[in-house]
Structure formats: C-alpha cells, structure tokens
NULOLO-176575 format. One line per 8 residues: for each residue x, y, z of N, C-alpha, C, CB. Coordinates in pm, 1 decimal. Glycine has a CB too. Layout:
N
X:Y:Z:X:Y:Z:X:Y:Z:X:Y:Z  ...
This chain:
159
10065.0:17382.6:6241.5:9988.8:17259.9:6240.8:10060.4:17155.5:6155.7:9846.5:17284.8:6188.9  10029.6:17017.6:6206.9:10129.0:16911.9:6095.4:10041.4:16807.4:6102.4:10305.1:16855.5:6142.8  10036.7:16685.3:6045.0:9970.5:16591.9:6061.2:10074.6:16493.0:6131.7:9905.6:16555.4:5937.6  9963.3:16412.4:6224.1:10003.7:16327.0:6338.8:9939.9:16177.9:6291.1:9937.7:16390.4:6496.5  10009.2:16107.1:6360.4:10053.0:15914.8:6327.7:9991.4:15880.0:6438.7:10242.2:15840.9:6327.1  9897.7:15829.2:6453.6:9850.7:15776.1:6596.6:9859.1:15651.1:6591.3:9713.6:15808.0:6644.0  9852.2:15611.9:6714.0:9925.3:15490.6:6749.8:9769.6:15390.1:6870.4:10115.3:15559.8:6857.7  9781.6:15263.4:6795.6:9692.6:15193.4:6902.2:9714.1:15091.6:6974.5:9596.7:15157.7:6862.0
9733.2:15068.6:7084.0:9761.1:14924.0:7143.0:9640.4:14869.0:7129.0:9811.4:14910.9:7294.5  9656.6:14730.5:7180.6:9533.1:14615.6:7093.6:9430.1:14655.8:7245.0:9599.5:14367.4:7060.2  9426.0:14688.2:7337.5:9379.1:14697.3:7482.8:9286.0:14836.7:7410.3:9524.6:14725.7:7637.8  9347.0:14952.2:7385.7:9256.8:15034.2:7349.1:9164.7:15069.3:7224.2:9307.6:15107.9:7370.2  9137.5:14947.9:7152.7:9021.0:14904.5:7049.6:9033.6:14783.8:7000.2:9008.0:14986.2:6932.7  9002.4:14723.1:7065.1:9024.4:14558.9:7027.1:8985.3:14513.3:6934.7:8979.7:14469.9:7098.6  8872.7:14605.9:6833.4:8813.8:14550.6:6712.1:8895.1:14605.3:6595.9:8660.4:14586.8:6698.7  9010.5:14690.2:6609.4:9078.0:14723.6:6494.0:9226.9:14686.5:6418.9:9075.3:14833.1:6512.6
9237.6:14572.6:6532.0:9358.2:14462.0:6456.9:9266.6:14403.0:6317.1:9412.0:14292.8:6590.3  9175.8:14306.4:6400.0:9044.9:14237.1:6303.9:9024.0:14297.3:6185.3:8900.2:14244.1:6367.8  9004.8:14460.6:6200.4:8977.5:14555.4:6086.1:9093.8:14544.5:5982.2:8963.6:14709.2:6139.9  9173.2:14534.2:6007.8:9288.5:14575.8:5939.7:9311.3:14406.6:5898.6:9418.8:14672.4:6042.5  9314.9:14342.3:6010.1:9405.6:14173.4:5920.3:9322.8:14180.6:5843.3:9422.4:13989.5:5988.6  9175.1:14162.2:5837.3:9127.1:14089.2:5756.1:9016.8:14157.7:5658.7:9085.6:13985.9:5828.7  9132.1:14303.6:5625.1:9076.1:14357.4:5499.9:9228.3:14322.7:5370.1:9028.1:14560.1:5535.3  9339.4:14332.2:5466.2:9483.6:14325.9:5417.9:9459.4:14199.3:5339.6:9611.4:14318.1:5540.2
9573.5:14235.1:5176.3:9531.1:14126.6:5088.7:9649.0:14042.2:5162.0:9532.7:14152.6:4904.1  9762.9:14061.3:5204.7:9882.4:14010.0:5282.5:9939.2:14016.9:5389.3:9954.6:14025.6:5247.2  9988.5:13898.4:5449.6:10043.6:13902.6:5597.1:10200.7:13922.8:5590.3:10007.4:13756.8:5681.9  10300.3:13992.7:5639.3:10425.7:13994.8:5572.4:10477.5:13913.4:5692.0:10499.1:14147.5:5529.7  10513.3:13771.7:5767.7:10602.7:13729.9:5876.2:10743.8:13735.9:5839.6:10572.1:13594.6:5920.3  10775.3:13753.3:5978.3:10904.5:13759.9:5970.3:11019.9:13645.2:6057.0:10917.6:13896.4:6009.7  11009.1:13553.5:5981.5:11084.3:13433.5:6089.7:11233.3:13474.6:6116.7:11091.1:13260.9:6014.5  11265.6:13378.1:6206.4:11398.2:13426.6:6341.0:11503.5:13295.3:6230.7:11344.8:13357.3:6608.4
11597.1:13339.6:6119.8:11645.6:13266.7:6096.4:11823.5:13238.3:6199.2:11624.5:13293.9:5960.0  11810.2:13364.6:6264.6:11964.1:13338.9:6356.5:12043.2:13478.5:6271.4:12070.7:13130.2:6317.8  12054.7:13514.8:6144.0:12120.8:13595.6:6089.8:12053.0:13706.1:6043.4:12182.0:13542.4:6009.7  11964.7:13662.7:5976.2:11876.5:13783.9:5920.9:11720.3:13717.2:5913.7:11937.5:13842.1:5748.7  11680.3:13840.2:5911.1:11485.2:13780.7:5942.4:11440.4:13680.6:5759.2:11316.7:14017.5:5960.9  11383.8:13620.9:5773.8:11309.2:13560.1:5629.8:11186.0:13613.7:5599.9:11277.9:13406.1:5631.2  11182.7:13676.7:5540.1:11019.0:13753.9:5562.1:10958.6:13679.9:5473.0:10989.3:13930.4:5525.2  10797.2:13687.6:5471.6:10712.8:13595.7:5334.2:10592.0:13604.9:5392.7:10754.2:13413.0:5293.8
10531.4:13674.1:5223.8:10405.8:13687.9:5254.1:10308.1:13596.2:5271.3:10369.7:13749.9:5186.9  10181.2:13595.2:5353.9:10063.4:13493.8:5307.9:9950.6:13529.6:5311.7:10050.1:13383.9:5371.1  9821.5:13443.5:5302.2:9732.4:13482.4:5285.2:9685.1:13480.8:5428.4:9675.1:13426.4:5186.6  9569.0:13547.4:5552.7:9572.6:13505.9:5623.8:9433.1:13547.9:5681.1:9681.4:13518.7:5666.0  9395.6:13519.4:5806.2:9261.7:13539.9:5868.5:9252.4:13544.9:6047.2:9171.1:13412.6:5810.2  9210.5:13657.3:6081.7:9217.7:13700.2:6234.3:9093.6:13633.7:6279.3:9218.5:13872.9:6268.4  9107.3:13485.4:6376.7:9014.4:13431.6:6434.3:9023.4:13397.7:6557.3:8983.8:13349.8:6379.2  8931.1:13453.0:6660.2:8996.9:13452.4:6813.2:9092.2:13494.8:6881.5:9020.8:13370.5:6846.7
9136.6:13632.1:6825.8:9248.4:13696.8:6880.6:9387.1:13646.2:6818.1:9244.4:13676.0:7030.8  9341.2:13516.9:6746.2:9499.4:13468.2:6648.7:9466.9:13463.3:6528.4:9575.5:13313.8:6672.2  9563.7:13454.5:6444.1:9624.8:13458.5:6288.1:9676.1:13324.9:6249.5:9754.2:13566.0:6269.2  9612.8:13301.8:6113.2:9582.8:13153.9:6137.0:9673.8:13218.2:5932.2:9349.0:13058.4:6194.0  9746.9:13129.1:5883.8:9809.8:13085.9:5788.9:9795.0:12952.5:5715.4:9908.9:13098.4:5827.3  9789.0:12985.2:5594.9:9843.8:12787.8:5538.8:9930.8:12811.0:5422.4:9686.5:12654.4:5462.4  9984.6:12727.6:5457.7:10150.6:12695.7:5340.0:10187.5:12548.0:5374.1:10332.6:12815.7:5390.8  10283.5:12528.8:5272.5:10307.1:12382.0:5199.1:10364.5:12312.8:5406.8:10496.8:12389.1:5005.4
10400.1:12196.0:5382.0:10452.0:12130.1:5505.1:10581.1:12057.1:5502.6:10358.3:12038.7:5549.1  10640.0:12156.5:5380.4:10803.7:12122.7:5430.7:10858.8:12294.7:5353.6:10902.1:11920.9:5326.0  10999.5:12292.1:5356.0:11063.6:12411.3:5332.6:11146.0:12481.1:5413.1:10990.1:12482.5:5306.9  11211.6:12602.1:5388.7:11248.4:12635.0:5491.6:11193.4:12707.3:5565.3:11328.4:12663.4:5484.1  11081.6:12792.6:5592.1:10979.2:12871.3:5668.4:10941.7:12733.1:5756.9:10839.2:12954.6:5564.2  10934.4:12588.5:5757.2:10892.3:12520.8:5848.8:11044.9:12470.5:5934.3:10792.7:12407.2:5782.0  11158.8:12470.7:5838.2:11285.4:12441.7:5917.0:11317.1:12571.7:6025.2:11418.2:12420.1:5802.0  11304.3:12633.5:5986.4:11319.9:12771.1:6066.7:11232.3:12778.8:6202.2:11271.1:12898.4:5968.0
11110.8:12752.5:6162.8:10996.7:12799.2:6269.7:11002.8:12659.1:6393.9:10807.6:12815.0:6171.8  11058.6:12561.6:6342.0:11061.4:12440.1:6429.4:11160.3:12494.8:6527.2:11106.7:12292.7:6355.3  11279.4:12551.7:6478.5:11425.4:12587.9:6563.3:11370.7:12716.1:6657.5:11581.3:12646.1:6440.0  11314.6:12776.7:6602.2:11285.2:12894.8:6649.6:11139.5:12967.9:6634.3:11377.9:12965.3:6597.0  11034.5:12954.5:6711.1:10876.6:13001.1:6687.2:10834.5:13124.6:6690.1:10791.6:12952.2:6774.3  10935.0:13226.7:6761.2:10920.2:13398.4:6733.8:10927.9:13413.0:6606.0:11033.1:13500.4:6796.4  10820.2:13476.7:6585.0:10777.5:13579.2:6445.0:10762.5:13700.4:6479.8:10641.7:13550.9:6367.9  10769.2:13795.5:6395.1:10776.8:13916.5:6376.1:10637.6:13961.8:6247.9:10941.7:13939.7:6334.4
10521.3:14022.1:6228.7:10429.4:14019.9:6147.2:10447.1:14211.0:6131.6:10276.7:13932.1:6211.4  10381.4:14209.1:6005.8:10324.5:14373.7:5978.7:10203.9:14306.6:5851.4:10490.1:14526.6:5894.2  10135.0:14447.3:5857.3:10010.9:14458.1:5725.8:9996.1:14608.1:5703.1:9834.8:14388.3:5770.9  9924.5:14642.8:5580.4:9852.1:14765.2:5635.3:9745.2:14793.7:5491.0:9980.8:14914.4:5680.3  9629.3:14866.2:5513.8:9556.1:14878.4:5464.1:9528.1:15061.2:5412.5:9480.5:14800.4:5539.7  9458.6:15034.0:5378.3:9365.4:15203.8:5311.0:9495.4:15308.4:5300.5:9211.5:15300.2:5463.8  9585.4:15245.5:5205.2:9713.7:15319.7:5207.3:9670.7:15441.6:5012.9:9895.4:15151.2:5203.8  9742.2:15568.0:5079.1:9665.0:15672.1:4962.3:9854.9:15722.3:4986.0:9469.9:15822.8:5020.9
9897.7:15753.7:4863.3:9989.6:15853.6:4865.0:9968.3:15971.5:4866.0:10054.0:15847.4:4789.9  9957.6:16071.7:4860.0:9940.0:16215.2:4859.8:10027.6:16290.4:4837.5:9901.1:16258.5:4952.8  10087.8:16287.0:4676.8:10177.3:16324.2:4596.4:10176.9:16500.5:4673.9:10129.0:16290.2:4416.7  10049.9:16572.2:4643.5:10071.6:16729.7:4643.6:10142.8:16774.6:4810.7:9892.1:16815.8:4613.2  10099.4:16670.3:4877.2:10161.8:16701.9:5033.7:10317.9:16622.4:5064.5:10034.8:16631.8:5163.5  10336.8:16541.8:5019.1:10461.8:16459.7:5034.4:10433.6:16382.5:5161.0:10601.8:16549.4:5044.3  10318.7:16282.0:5141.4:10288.9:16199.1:5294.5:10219.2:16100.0:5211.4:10181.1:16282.2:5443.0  10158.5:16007.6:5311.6:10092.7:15881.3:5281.9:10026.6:15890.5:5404.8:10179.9:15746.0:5250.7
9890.5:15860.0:5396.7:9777.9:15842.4:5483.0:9773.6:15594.7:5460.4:9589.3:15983.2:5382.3  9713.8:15607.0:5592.2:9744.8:15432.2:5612.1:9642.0:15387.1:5753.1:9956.4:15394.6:5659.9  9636.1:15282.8:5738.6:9629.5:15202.1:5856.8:9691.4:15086.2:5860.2:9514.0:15176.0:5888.3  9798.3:15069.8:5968.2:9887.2:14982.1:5952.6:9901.6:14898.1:6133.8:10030.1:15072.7:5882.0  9965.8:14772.3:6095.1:9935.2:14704.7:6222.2:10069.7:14636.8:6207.3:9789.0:14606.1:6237.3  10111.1:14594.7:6344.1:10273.6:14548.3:6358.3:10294.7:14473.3:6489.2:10383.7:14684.7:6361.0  10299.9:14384.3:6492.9:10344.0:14266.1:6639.7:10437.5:14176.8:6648.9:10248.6:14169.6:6676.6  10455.9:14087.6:6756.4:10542.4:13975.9:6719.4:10437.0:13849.4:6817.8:10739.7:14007.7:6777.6
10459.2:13729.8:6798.7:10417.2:13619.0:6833.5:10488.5:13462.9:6753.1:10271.2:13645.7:6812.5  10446.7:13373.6:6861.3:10440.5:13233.4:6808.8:10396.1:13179.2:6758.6:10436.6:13171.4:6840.4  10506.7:13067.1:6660.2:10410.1:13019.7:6559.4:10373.2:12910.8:6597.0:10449.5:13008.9:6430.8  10266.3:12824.5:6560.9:10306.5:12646.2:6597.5:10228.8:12616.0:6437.1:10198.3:12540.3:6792.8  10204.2:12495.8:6452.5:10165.4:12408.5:6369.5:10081.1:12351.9:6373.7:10218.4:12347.9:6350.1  9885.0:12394.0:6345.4:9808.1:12333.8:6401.6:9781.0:12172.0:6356.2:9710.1:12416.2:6395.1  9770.0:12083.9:6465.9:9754.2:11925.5:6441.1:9580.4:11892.2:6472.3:9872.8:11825.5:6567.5  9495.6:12001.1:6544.5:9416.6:11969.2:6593.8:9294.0:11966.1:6463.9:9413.1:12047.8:6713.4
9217.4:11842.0:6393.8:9161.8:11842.3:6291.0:9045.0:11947.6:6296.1:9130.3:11713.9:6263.9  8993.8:11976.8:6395.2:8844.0:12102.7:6411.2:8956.3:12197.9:6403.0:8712.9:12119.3:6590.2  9043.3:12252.6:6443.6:9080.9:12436.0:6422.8:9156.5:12403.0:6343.5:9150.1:12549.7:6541.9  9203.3:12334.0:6276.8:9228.0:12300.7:6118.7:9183.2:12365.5:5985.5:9180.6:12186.3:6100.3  9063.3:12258.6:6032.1:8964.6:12271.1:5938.9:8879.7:12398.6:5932.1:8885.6:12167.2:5956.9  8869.1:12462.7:6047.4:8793.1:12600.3:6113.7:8852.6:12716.1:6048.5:8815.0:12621.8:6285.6  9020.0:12645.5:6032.6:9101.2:12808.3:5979.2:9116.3:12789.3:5836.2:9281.0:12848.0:6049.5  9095.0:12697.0:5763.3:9083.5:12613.4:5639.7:8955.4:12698.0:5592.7:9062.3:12431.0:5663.0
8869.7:12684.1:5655.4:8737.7:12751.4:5568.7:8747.6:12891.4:5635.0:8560.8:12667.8:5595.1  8770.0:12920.2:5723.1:8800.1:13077.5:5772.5:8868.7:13168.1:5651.6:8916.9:13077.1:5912.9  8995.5:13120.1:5614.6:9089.7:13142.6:5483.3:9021.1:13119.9:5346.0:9215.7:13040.0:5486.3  8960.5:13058.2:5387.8:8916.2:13015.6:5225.1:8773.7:13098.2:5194.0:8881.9:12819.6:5206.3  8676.3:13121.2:5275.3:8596.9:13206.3:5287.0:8619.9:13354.9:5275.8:8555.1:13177.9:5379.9  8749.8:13431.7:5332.3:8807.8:13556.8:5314.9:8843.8:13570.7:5183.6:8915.5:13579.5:5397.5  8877.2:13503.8:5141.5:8958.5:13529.4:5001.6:8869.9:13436.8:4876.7:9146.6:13462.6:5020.4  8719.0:13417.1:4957.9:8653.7:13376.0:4811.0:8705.3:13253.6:4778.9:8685.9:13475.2:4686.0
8752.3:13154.2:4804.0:8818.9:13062.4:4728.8:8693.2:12984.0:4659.3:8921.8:12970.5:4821.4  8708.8:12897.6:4574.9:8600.0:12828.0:4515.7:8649.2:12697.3:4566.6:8577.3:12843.9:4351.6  8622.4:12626.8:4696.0:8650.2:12513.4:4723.0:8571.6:12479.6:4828.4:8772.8:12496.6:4738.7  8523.4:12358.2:4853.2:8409.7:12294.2:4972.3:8432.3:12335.9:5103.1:8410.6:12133.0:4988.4  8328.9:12392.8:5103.9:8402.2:12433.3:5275.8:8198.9:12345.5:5335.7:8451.7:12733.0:5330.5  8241.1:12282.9:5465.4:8348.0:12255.9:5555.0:8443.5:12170.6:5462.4:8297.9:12179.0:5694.0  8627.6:12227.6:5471.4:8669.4:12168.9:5393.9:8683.2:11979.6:5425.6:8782.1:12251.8:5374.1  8725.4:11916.8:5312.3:8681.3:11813.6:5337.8:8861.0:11713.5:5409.2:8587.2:11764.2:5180.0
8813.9:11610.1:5451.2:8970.5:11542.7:5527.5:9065.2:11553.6:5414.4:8968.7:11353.2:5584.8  9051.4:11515.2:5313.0:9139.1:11517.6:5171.5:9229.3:11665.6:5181.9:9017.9:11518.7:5011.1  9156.8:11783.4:5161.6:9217.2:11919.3:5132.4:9290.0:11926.8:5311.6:9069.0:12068.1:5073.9  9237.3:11840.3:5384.9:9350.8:11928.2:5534.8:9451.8:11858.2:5515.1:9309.7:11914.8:5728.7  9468.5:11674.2:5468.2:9580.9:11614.2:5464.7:9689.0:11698.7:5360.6:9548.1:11468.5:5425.8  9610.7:11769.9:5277.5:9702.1:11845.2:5165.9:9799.7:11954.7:5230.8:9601.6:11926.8:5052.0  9692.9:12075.4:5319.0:9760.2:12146.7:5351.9:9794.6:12191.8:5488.1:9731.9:12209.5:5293.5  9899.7:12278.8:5521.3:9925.7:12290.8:5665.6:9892.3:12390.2:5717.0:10038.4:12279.7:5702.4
9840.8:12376.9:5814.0:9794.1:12561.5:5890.1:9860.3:12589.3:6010.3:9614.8:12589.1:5947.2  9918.4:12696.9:6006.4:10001.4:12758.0:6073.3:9906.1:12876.3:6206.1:10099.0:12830.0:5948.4  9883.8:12854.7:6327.1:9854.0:12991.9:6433.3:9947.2:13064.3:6459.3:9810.7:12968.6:6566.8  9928.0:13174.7:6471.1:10046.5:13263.2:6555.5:10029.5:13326.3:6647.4:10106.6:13351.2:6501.3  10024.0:13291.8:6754.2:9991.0:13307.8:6912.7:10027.4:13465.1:6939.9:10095.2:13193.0:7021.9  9977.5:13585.1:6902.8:9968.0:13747.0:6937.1:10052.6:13752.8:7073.7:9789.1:13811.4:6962.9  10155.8:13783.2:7093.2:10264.6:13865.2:7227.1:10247.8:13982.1:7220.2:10429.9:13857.3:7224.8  10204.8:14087.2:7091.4:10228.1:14210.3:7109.1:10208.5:14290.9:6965.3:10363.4:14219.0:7171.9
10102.9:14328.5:6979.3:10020.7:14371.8:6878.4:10041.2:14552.9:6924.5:9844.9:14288.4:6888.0  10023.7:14615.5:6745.5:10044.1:14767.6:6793.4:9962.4:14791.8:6634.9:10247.1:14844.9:6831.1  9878.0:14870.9:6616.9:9815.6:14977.7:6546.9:9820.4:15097.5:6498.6:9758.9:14993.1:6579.8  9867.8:15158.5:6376.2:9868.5:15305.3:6370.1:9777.0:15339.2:6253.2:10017.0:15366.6:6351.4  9784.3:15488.4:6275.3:9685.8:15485.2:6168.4:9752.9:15711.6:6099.0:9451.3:15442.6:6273.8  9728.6:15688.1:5954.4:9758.5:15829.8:5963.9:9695.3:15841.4:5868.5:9889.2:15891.0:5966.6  9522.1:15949.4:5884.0:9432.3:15972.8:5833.9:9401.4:16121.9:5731.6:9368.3:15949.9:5934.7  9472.1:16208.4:5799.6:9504.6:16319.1:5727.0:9423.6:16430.5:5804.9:9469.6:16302.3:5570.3
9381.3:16377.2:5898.7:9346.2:16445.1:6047.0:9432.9:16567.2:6092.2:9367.0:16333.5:6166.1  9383.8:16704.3:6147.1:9544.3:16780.8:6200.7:9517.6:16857.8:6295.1:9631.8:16879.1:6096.2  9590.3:16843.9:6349.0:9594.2:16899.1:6560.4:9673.0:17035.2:6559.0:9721.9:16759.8:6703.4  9623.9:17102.5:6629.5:9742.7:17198.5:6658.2:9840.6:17207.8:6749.8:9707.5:17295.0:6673.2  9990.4:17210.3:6763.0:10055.6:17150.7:6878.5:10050.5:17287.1:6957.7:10214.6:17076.5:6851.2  9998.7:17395.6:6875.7:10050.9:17554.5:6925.8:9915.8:17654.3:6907.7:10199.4:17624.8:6808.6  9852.8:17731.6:7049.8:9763.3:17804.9:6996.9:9836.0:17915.3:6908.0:9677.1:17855.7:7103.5
C-alpha cells in the first residue's frame, strides 16, 4: 500500500479551485518574460470562474504582461509535513491563463471590494472612485486549471 496524489480537473468539481484560491494567503504568477518566467506573489480572489489581482500600474510585471498576457499561476493550501512518514499531505491548484487590465469601473470596483473583503482590509467598501484611481486590478482569464490534493488517504494497488 502507498499513498496516492489525486488529481482534479476544474470539469470534475468545479467548487474546489474556489476552495483552494480563496483560502490561499498567496497567488504565485508566473509572467512570460521571453527568458525566464518572473514569478510574484499577490493577494487574490476567485470571482466568476476568474482571478482578479491588484498591484501598482507601472513596473515591470505590467511591461511584461502588455508584451506578452500568458501567465502561468500555482497556490496551495492545508499543507502538513509529516516528518515520521517522509511526505507532505496538501491541496494544491496549478493553471495557466490571460492577463488583462481591468478598465471597466463596476468589475473594478467589484474585485476591489471582493479583495479587500477576503483579506479583511479596513477600507470603504463599495470602494470609493479615489482608491480605484489609486489602484490597478488585474483578471486572469482561466485556459487551464488542474487540482491535486494528497490527504493521507491509502489504496491498495495489490490484493
């Protein structure tokens, strides 16, 4: 007997991306710089099947993502080491998608208090025109979402 890694596509439980983004204290993306990936964490929130970000509105994570909008994302949650076995039990999630740059002031503002509500922030929500001119929110349009999970569950491969 051994312990097994199961694996979920987003088609066969659609409520356990959701579970996982938006218990995860971090989003790790991975932008397409041409040479090597730029990875960087953020804070983030699963709303409508997309992943909604905010960060500053210049830098290079926005020079990058203009040239090139494939991202690469991972998270993972309820992670336990298990020193006496030599394993780690997890739930972990991994995709790639597009980024854009939301301009539209309602899903702005929608992912503005979405974010800010997850993480407790102490700031006016509905946020107000002032705090959206401040900051930028980023969607990332889901291409391909994948789920695993390794619980400490154990199968037998052999009667």
């Amino acid at each position: 007997m051994h312990q097994t890694v199961s694996r979920v596509e987003l088609s066969a439980d659609p409520a356990l991306p959701g579970e996982i983004l938006n218990r995860a204290e971090s989003l790790f993306v991975a932008f397409q710089t041409g040479d090597f990936p730029y990875v960087l964490p953020f804070n983030h929130v699963w709303l409508d099947g997309r992943i909604y970000i905010h960060c500053a509105f210049a830098g290079r994570k926005i020079d990058v993502l203009r040239r090139d909008a494939r991202v690469g994302f991972s998270t993972a949650v309820d992670v336990r080491i298990i020193r006496e076995r030599s394993t780690t039990h997890f739930r972990s999630l991994c995709g790639t998608g597009r980024v854009s740059e939301v301009t539209d002031t309602e899903e702005k503002r929608r992912a503005l208090d979405a974010i800010s509500l997850r993480f407790d922030a102490r700031c006016p929500r509905p946020a107000p025109d002032a705090a959206l001119a401040r900051v930028n929110i980023l969607r990332i349009d889901v291409e391909s979402l994948t789920c695993r999970h390794k619980d400490g569950s154990r199968r037998k491969d052999k009667e």
